[in-house]
N, C-alpha and C positions, 0 to 999 in steps of 0.2 A: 676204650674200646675202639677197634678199629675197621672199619667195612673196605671188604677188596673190589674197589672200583675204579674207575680211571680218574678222578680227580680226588685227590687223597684228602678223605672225612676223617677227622679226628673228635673225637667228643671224650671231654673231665665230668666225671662224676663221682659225687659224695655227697653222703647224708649225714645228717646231727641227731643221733637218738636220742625218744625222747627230749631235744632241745627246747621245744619251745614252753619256756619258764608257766605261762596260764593255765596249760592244758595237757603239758607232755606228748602234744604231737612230734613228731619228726619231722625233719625239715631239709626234704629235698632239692639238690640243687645239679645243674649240669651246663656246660656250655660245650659249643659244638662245631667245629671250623671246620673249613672247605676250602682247598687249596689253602691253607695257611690263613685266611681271614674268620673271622668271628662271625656269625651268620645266624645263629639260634642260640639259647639261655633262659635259664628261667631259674628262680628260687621261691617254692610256697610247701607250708605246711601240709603234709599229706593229709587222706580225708580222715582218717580211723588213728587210733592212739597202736602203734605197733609194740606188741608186747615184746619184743624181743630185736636186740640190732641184725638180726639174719633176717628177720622180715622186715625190717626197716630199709637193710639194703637191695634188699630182691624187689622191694614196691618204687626203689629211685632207679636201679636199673633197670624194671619195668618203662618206666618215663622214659629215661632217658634215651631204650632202641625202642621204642615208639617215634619218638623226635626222628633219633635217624631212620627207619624205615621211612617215615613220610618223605625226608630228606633225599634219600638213595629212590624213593620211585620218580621222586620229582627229577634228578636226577636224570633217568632211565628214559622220563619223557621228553627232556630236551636230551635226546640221544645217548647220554651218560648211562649205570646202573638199578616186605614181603610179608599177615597181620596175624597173631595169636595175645597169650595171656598171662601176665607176673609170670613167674618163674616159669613155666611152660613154653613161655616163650620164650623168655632171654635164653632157655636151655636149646629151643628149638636151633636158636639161630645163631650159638655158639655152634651146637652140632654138627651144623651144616655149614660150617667155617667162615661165613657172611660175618659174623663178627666175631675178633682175636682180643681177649680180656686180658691184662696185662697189669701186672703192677707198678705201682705209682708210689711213690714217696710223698709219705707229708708234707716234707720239705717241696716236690715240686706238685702239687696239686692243684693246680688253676682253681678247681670247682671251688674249692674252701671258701671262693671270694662270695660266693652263693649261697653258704650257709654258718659260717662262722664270724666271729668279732676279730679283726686281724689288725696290726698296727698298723700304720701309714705308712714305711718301707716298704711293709710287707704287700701292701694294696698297690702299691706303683710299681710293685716288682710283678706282679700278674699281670694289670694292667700293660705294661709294658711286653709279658709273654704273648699276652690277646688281642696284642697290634690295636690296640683303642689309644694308646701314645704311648711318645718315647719321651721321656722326660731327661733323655742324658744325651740330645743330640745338640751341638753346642749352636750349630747354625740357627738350629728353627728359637733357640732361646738369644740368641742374637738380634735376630728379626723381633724377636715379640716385646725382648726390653726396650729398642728402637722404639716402639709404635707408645709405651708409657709415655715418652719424652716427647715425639714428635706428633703422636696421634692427635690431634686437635679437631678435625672431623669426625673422632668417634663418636657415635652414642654415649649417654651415660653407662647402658649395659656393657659397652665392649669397652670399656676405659675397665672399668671393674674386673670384666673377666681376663682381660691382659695383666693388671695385676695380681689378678690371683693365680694365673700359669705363671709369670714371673717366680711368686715365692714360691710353686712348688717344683719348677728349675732349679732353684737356689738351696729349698731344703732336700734334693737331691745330690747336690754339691755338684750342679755342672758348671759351674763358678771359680771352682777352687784349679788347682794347679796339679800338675799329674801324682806326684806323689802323695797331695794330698786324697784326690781320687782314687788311690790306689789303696791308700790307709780304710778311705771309708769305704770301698769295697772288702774291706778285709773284716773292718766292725761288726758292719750289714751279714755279712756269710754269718759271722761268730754267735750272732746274737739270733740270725735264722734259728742256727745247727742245736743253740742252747733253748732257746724256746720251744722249740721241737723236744728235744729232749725231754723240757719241764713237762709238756702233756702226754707225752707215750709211757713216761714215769708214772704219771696219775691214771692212765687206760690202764699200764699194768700191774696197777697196785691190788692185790687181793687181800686185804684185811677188813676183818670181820670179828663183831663181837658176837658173846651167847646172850642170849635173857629166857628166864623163865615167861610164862605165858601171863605171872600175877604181875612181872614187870614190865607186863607191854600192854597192861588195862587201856583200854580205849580203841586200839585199832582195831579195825573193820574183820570179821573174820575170815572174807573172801583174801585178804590180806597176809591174814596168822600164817593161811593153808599155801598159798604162793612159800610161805619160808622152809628153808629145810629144816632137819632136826636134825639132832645129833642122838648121840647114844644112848647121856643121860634127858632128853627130853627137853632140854634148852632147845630155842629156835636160833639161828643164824641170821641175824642183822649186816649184812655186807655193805661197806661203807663208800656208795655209790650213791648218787642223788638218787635213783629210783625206790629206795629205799631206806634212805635218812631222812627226806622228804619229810616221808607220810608221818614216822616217829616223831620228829619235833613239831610236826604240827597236830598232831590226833594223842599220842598216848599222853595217859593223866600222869603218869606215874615221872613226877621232878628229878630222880637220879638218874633215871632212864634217859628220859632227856639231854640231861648234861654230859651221861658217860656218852653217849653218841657224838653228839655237838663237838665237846673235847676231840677225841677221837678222828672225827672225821676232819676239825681244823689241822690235827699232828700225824695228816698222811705223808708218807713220802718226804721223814727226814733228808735224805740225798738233796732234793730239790731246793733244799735251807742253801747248800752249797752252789750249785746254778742261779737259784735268785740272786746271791751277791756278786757273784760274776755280768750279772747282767747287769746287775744298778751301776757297776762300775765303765761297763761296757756301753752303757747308753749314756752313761756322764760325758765319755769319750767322744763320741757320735756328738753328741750335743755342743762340747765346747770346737772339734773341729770343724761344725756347724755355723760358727761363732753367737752361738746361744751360751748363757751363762750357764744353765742347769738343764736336764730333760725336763725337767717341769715346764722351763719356758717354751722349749721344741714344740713340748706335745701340745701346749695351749697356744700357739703360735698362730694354727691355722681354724681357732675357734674362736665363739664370739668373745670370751676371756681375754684372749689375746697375752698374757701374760700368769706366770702362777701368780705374783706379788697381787696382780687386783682379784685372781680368787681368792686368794688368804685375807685379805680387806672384806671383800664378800662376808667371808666366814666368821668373821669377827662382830661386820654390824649386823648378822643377823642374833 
C-alpha cells in the first residue's frame, strides 16, 4: 500500500491464515518505511480465530492502514500529510486514493519476515530490503573481521557479536571472488523462485476426498455442517489443514483417518520434482559455501553447530 504524500511511505503486508498451530488464530504482520527507512512493524496473532482467509486479510489490512493513518497524521503535523473500520475503512480510503493497493509477489514480500518460517537466505535477503543491514558490503565486513583479530579492548559481548556478523558475512559469501558471488547469486535466485513455487503449488492444490457421515463418527456437528455435500450425500473433506486437522484428531473411525493422513502426505506430486532440485541446489549453495553438506550450513549458525554432533545427539539419546 502506498499513501500520496510528500515523503514516500511504503508499508508490506501479509497474513498467515489460520497459522498459529494452538489455536488457529491468524497471524498478522506488516512493516512500514518512510523515505526508504523501516520506522514501524509488528507481528501478533489477531484477537478472534477468522473463519475464512478474506477476513483474515481485511482484519491485517485493517492494522496495517491504522499504522499508516497514525503515521501520515503524524506526518501532516510536522508539516508533511485520516480514522474508520476493517474493511470500511481500508475501502474508504482506497476510494478516496490516500492509499494504492498493489500486488506483491511472494517472492518479493518483506512482511513474510512477520509471519512466516523463512530460511536464513531468505531472512537476509529482507533484512537487507529493510535497510536493518547489508550483509554483502565488503568494506563494513573488512572492518568488523579486523576488530576479531585486533579487538582486544572489547567487551566479552562485542568480541561475540563481531564473530557472529563475521559468519554471517561469510555465510553470505562476501568472502568468495566474483564469479563465485555470481554463482551464488544465481543458487539463491534458483532456490528462492523454487520454494516459492513448492508453496503456491500446495495454496493451489484443491484435492479433496468424499466420506459418508458413518465415516466421519466423532466430529463435532457444527463441523459436519461447515462441509459441503455432494449429490450422493458424501461430505467433502478438502485436504487443507483447516480441515484434516480436526479428522485426525476427533474422528473415531481408523480408515478415515488414514485415507486422509495418506492423502494429504501425497499432495502435489509436481512438488516430488522441485524438492529434488532443491536438495541438490542447496548441496550447491553449501559446498560453494565451503560447508560439506546443507546440513552443516544450516546447523552452522545454531547451537548444534554441526549435523555430525546432532546425529551423535540422536543416537545417545
Amino acid at each position: 500500500m502506498t499513501y500520496k504524500i510528500g515523503v514516500f511511505t511504503y508499508t508490506n503486508n501479509d497474513v498467515d491464515w489460520a497459522g498459529s498451530p494452538s489455536d488457529r488464530r491468524s497471524i498478522s504482520g506488516y512493516c512500514v518505511l518512510v523515505g526508504g527507512y523501516l520506522v514501524s512493524w509488528k507481528s501478533i496473532e489477531q484477537s478472534v480465530v477468522a473463519r475464512s482467509s478474506v477476513e483474515a486479510e481485511y482484519r491485517a489490512m485493517a492494522a496495517a492502514t491504522c499504522e499508516l493513518v497514525w503515521i501520515k497524521q503524524l506526518l501532516r503535523e510536522l508539516k508533511f500529510g485520516e480514522t474508520e473500520i476493517d474493511c470500511y475503512f481500508v475501502r474508504k480510503k482506497i476510494l478516496s486514493g490516500d492509499i494504492v493497493t498493489k500486488f506483491v509477489k511472494s517472492s518479493d514480500q518483506l512482511a513474510n519476515i512477520f509471519t512466516k518460517s523463512l530460511t536464513s537466505p531468505r531472512i537476509n535477503y529482507i533484512c537487507d530490503n529493510l535497510g536493518t543491514y547489508d550483509l554483502k558490503r565488503e568494506d563494513v565486513y573488512r572492518v568488523v573481521k579486523a576488530l576479531t583479530v585486533t579487538g582486544d579492548g572489547l567487551s566479552a559481548d562485542a568480541k561475540s557479536f563481531t564473530r557472529f556478523l563475521v559468519r554471517e558475512f561469510e555465510r553470505n559469501g562476501v568472502n568468495l571472488t566474483l564469479s563465485k558471488k555470481e554463482e551464488l547469486q544465481r543458487l539463491t535466485t534458483n532456490i528462492d523462485e523454487l520454494s516459492m513455487q513448492y508453496i503456491r503449488n500446495l495454496d493451489d492444490d484443491c484435492s479433496f476426498l468424499l466420506f459418508t457421515d458413518v465415516e466421519l463418527d466423532g466430529l463435532p456437528p457444527e463441523f459436519l455442517k461447515s462441509l459441503e455435500r455432494y449429490g450422493d450425500g458424501n461430505r467433502k473433506i478438502i485436504l487443507r489443514s483447516h480441515q484434516v486437522s480436526p479428522v485426525l484428531e476427533l474422528c473415531k473411525v481408523g480408515s478415515t483417518r488414514r485415507a486422509v493422513a495418506i492423502s494429504y502426505g501425497r499432495r502435489c506430486e509436481a512438488n516430488v520434482t522441485i524438492l529434488e532440485q532443491l536438495i541438490q541446489l542447496r548441496h550447491k549453495l553449501a559446498r560453494l559455501l565451503g560447508f560439506a553438506n546443507y546440513a552443516d550450513y544450516a546447523t552452522d549458525d545454531r547451537m548444534a553447530k554441526s549435523s555430525s554432533k546432532v546425529g551423535a545427539s540422536l543416537i545417545d539419546d
